[in-house]
N, C-alpha and C positions, 0 to 999 in steps of 0.2 A: 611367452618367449622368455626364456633364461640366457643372462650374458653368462658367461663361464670363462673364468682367468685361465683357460688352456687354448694350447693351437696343435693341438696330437685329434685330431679328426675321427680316428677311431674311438677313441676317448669320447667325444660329442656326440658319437653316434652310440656308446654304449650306456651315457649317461642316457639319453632317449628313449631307448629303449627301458631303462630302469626306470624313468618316471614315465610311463605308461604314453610314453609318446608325443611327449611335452616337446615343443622346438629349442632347439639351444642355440646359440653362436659362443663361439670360442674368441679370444682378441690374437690376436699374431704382433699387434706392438701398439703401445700406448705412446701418446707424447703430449709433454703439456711446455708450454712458451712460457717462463717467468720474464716480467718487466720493470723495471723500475728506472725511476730519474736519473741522470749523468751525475758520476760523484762531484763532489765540491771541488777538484780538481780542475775542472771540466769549465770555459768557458762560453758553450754552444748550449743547444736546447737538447740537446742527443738525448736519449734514451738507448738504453741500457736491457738487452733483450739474451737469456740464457734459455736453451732446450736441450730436456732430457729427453728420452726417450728408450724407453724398455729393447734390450735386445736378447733373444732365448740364446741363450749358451746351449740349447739342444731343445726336440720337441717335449712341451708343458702337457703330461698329463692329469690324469685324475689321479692320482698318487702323489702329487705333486699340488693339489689343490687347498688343502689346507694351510699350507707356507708357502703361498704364490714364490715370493721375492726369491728363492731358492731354485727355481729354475730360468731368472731373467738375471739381466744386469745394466748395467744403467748407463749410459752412450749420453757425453755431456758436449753439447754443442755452442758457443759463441760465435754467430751467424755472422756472416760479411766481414772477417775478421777484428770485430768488435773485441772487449774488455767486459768485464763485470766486476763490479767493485764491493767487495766486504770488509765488515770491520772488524771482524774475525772469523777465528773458523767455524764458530756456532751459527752465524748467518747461513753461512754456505750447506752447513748439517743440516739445519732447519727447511731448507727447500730440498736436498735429499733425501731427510724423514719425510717430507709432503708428501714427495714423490711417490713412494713407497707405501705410504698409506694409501694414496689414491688406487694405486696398482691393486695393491691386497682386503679392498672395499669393491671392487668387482665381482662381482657374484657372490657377493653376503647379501 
């Protein structure tokens, strides 16, 4: 079974065919929950919870498979109307790059 960074069905079904009938699955949306401790500011035990989550700006095919990130975009969530605290903007880049990697290590 092959994960495959697309959700164009046809595309799943032609890769199939081209590996001699190997099973594939496509993803239609990834999400990963970043956490961490309440900032210094913070007098409670809270924790600190941010999610991304891939959204297709149109359907992902196999043309599109070599530069995943190129047909997704990235839907930034703070649940329960929470906060997320950085010390700057490379923090915040640093779990966008994660993201991104995670996404585009799919079917490598």
């Amino acid at each position: 079974m092959k994960v495959l960074p697309i959700n164009y069905t046809d595309d799943i079904e032609r890769w199939m065919r081209e590996n001699n009938g190997e099973n594939a699955v496509g993803i239609e949306e990834l999400s990963v929950t970043y956490i961490q401790p309440a900032d210094t500011n913070s007098t409670s035990d809270e924790v600190q919870t941010i999610k991304l989550t891939s959204r297709c700006a149109s359907a992902v095919g196999l043309d599109d498979f070599h530069d995943t990130a190129d047909g997704f975009y990235v839907d930034i969530e703070i649940p329960e109307g929470g906060h997320w605290s950085v010390n700057d903007g490379d923090d915040m880049k640093a779990i966008i790059d994660d993201f991104y990697r995670r996404l585009n290590m799919i079917g490598k």
